[in-house]
N, C-alpha and C positions, 0 to 999 in steps of 0.2 A: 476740319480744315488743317491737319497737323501733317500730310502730304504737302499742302500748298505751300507751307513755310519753308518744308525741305527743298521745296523746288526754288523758293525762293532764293536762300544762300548757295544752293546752288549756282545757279543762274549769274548771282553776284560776283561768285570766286572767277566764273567764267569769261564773265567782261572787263575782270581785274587782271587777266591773264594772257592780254590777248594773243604774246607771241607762242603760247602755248596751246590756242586756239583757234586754227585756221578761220575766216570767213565764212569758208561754202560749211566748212562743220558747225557753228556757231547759226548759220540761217536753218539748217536742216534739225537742229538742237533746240533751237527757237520754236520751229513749228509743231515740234513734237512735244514739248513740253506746252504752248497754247492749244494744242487739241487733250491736252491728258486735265489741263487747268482746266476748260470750258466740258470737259466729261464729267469732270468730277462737282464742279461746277451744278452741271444741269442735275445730275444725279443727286444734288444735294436738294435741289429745288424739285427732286421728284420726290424723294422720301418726307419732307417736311410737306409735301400735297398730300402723301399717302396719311401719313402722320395727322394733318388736320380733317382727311374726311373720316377716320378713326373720331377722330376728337369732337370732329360734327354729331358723331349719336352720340356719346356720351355726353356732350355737353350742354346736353337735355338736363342732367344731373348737377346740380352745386358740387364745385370741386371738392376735394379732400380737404377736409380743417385739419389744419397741423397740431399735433398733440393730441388728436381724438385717441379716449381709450376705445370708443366702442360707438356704433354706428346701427341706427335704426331701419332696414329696408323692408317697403310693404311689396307684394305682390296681387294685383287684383287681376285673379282669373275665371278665366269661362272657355266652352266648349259645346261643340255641337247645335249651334244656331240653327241648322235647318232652313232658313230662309224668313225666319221669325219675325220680322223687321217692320211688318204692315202696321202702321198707327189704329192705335184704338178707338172706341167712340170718344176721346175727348180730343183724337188727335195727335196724341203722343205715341212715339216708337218706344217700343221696349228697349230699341239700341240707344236710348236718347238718353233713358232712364242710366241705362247701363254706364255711358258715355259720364253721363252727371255725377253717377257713383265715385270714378275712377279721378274726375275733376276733385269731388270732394275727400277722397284720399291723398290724392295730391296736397289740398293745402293741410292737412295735417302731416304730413311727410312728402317730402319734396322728394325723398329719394324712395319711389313707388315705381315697378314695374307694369306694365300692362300686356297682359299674353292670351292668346287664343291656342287651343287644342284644337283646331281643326274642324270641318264638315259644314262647312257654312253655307254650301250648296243644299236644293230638293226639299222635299215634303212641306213649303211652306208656301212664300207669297205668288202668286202670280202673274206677278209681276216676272218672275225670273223665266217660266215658262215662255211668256209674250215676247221678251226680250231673247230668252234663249241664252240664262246665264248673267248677264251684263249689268244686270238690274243688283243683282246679288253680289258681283264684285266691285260695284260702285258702291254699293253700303261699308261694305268689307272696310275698302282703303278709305272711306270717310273716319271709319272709326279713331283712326291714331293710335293705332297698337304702337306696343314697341319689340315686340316679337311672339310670333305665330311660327303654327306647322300645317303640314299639310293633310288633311283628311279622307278617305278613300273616297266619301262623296264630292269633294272637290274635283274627282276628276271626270264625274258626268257627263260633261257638256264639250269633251273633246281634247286634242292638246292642245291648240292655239288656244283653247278657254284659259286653259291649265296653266299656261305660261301667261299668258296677261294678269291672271289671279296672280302672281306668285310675283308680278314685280311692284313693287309697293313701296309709295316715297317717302313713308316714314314706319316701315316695319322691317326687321330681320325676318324674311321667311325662310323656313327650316324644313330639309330635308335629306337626312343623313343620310336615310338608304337610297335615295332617287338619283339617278343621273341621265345628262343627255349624249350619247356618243355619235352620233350627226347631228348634219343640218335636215330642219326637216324642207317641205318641197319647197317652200315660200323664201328660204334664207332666216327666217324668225326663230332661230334655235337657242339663242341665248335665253336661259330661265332666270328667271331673280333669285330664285332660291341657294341657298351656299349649306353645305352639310354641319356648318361650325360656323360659331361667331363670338369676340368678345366684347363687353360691354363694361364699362368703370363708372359705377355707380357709388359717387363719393372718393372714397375711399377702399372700397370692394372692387376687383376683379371679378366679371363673373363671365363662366365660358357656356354657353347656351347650344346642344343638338338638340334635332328634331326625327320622331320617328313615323312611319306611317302604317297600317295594318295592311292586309293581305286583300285583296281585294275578292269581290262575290260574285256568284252568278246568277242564274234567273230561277234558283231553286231556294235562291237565300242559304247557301253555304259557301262560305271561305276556302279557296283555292290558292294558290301558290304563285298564282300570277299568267303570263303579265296585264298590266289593265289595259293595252294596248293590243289589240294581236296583229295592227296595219301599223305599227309605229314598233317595230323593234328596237329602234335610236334610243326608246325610253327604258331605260332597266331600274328594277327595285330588287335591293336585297332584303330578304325575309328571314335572314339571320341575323336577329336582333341583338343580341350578345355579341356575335364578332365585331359587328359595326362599333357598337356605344365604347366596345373592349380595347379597338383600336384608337376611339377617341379619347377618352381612358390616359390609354399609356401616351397617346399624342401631346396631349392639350392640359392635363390636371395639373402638373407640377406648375404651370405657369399661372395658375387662376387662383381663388381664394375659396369661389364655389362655383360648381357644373351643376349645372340645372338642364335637364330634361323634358322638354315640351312634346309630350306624347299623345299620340294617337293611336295606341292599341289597346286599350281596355286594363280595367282593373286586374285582370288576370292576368296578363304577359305583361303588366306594370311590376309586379311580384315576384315574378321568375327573373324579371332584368335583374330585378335587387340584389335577390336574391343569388343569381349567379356572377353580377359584372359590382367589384369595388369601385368605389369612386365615387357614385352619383351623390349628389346631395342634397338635391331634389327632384322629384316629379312631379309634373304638372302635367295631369292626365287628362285623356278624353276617351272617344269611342263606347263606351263600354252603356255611355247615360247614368252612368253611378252620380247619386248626390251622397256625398260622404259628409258627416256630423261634426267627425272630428277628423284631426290628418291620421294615417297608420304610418307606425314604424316599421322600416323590414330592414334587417340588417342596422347599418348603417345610413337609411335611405329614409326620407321622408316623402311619404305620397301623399296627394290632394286629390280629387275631384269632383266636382262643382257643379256635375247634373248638364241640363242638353234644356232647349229649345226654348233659349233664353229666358227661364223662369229664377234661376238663382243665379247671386257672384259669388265666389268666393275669396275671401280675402286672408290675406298669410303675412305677420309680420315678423320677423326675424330679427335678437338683438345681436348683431358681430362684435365679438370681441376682436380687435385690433389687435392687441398686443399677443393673446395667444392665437390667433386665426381660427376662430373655431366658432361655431354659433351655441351661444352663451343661455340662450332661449327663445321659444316660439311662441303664438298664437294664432289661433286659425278660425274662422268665424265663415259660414253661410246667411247669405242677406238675400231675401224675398222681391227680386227685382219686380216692385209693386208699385204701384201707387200711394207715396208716403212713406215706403220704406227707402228708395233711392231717388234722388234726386233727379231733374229734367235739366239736361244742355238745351238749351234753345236753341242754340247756335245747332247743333249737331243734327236735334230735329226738325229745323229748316232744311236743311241739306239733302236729309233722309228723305223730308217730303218731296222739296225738288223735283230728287230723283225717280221718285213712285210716279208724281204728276202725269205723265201718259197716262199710267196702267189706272186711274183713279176709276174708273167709270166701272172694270172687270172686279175691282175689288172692292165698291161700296153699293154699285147702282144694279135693283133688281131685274131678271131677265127672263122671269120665268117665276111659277109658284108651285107652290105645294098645298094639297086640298088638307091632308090629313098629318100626324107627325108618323114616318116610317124607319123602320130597326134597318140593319143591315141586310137582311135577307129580302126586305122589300125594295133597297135600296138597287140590292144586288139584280132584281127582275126587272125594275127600269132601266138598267145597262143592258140587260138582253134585250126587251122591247126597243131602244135603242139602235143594237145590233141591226135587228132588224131593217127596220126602216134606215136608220142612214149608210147603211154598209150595203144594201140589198138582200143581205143572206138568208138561208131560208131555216137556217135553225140558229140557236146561240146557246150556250152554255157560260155561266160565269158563276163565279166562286164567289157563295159572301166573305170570306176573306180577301177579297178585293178592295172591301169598303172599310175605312178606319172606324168608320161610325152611320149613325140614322142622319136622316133628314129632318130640321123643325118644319111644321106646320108654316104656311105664310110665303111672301115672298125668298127668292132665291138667287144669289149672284153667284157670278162663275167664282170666285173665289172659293164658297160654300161649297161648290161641284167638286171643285179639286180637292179640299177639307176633303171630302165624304172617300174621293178617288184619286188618294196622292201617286205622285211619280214619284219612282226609285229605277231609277237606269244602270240596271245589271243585268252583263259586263258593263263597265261604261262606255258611253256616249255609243250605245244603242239604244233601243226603244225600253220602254218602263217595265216592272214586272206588272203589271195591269194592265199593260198593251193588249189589243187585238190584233190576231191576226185572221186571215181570210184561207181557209184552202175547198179543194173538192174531194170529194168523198161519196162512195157509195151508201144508198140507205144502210145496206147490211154493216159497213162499220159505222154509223151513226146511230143504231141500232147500240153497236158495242161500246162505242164511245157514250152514249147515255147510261149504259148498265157500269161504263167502268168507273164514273165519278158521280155516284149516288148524292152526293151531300151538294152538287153544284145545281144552280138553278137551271131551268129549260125554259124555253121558249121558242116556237116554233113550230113548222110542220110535224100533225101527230099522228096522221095514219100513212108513216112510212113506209116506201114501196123497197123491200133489199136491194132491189134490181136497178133503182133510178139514182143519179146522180145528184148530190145538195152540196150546195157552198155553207159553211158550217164555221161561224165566229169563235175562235178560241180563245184563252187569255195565253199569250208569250210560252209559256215556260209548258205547257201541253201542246200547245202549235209546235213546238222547237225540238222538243226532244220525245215524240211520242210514243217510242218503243217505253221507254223510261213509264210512263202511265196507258199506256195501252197496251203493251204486250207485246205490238208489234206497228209498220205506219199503217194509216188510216187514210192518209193522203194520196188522190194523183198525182199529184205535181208538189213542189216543194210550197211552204205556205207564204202567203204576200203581206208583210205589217200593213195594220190598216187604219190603226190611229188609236192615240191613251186614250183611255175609258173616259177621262174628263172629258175633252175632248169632243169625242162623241155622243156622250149626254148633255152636253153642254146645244150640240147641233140640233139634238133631238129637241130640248124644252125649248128653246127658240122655234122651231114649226111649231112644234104645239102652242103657244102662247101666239105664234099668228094665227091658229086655226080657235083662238079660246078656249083652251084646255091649258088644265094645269100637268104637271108633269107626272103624275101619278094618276090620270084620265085615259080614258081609252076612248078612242073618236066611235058614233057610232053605238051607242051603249044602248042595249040590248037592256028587258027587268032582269034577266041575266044577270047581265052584263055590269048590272049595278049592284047585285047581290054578290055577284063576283068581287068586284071591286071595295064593296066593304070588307068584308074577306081578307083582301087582300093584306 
């Protein structure tokens, strides 16, 4: 306000003076100087706004005690959720567990961060399938982070998924290399996410980026990008070193500590270190590393804390005040178990809540299983599958398809997708376990059976070269077929036909109307039972 006073005596000399100060100049003097008051004015009431939603997230933290030499702050991290979230036989969510950890570091330290590594999408509940995402970012923003990044599989389910995930009322989400340079079609382009954030925990300054990895494709290798190829708007830089380098020289002088909330794996965790000064934490993910103890590199301290919600890691740090420097660590992994972390009720209300639809796909049986079967068996009930609910007259599918066997006994869809999880690469196309549909002559079905020996058949077996079959592939040989055939195999280009869940899921539903279990063949021949034990 040291403008306003000047304008003030100003202003006074001016009314003291009058014959030295026309009227018409004195009114035209008047209004210039009430619109520079009322600017300055408002602008002062914009900064002290800006200033207090600043002061809103940090003030999650007890202020600075004056005269502290040294300041204790915890970090309780995790990564790679995968969709984890489904309550157990007693009811509890592993997030709940999780959630109650972080409560209980809380009151031993009030000045505790709470951070996510990203990937919180795929390979778990099925609920997020049913919902199609929705399910998983309503757990997500339940949780009460206080800063996250974003994970390659977070962007599965789309951009408008992408962008809802990322705005979160009580987390910083992080993503230095991502930006949006249009609108997309809807007007919905503003993301939540911001490339940098600071955060005053106590008496610590801390500046927080966020990175993300490279995204895959339907071969399960890492490309260069982009995850989008109808969404150009959306660009990510894959040069991890310039980005952190510039944030670096931006933002370090002003903080006390730069913490890195990373999503690219223990290996390009190393190399950042290793090449970019400054950092002074990482807090990694991607990679699924449960790490014992933290590693030093350089001057950089790295953590990470494993994947699909089975451990936390927690990281305490003592700051010394007076020199700015952190004075000592500890770093600790806890068994997010039963008895070893603690239950939010509150949080696993919430959790349930929100599952409450999908209850029935994820506890109530829908189908059986006669015998217990390995993957390979598993893998020939998706082509007998094929069959029947796709129409097609042969199937091939990969026991690497399947994570795992089947137990013996009943079977819900949840168990299906366990057995045939989704991973949607590129994103927010179909899974790499997808079928697809195409036609093809016997003579390349012929070739196609001799060219992936190790994948299961099913189907028509006294092939005619000359006649035509519709032929169920999984994604990534539907898609690129020179790439495993040599050359295409297809008439016509091939049509997605539906995830293997999915479609096994259609199949053990007939069978269980027609009284069969899913591992039954209608119809059984002494064959056909000789066969089936076999099996």
């Amino acid at each position: 306000m040291q403008n306003q006073s000047v304008l003030h005596r100003i202003w006074f000399e001016i009314l003291a003076r009058p014959r030295l100060f026309p009227l018409h100049f004195r009114y035209h003097l008047f209004r210039t100087c009430l619109v520079f008051l009322l600017t300055a004015f408002c602008g002062g009431l914009a900064q002290d706004c800006q200033g207090a939603e600043a002061a809103g997230l940090s003030s999650r933290w007890p202020v600075c005690a004056p005269g502290s030499a040294s300041q204790k702050i915890s970090f309780v991290h995790v990564s790679d959720m995968h969709a984890r979230y489904n309550p157990d036989a007693r009811g509890t969510s592993p997030m709940a567990r999780m959630r109650g950890f972080v409560d209980q570091v809380r009151g031993e330290n009030p000045h505790t961060i709470f951070s996510n590594g990203g990937d919180d999408y795929e390979k778990g509940s099925i609920a997020e399938e049913l919902s199609r995402g929705c399910s998983t970012r309503q757990v997500v923003q339940a949780m009460g982070y206080d800063v996250r990044t974003i994970g390659n599989h977070d962007f599965a389910w789309g951009l408008e998924e992408l962008l809802a995930y990322s705005r979160d009322a009580t987390a910083v989400v992080l993503a230095s290399n991502t930006s949006m340079t249009a609108k997309t079609d809807n007007g919905a382009s503003e993301p939540g996410w911001v490339d940098y954030a600071e955060i005053t925990v106590g008496c610590v300054r801390i500046g927080f980026l966020g990175l993300v990895s490279r995204p895959w494709n339907e071969h399960g290798e890492q490309v260069d990008g982009p995850y989008y190829e109808d969404h150009p708007e959306l660009q990510t830089d894959f040069n991890y070193a310039a980005v952190a380098r510039r944030i670096v020289e931006e933002h370090r002088r002003d903080v006390d500590l730069l913490v890195l909330v990373s999503h690219l794996g223990l290996g390009d965790d190393i190399r950042l270190a290793r090449e970019v000064e400054g950092i002074d934490l990482i807090l990694g993910g991607h990679s699924h590393t449960t790490m014992t103890q933290a590693q030093q590199v350089e001057n950089t301290i790295i953590l990470h804390t494993g994947s699909h919600a089975e451990n936390l890691g927690r990281f305490d740090i003592d700051y010394d005040l007076r020199a700015r420097r952190i004075a000592g660590s500890r770093f600790a992994i806890v068994a997010n178990e039963e008895g070893a972390a603690p239950v939010s009720d509150a949080a696993n209300r919430e959790i349930v809540g929100i599952l409450s639809p999908y209850q029935e796909a994820i506890e109530e049986d829908f189908a059986r299983l006669d015998a217990g079967r390995n993957q390979q068996e598993m893998a020939r009930i998706a082509a007998r599958a094929a069959l029947q609910i796709l129409g097609a007259d042969a199937a091939m599918i990969s026991p690497q398809s399947t994570l795992k066997g089947g137990a013996p006994g009943g079977v819900t869809r949840q168990e299906i997708l366990d057995i045939f999880p989704v991973e949607r690469e590129p994103s927010a196309s179909p899974g790499t376990t997808s079928l697809s549909l195409l036609p093809a002559t016997g003579a390349d079905l012929l070739h196609a059976r001799a060219s992936l020996p190790d994948f299961v058949y099913e189907g028509v077996e006294n092939i005619d070269p000359a006649a035509i079959y519709t032929i169920a592939l999984p994604k990534a040989q539907a898609w690129r077929q020179v790439r495993y055939f040599g050359r295409r195999i297809s008439l016509v280009a091939p049509v997605p036909a539906g995830e293997l869940w999915e479609i096994v899921g259609k199949f053990g539903h007939e069978q269980n109307k027609a009284n069969l279990a899913l591992d039954e063949r209608a119809g059984k021949t002494r064959d056909d039972l000789i066969a089936l034990l076999l099996f």
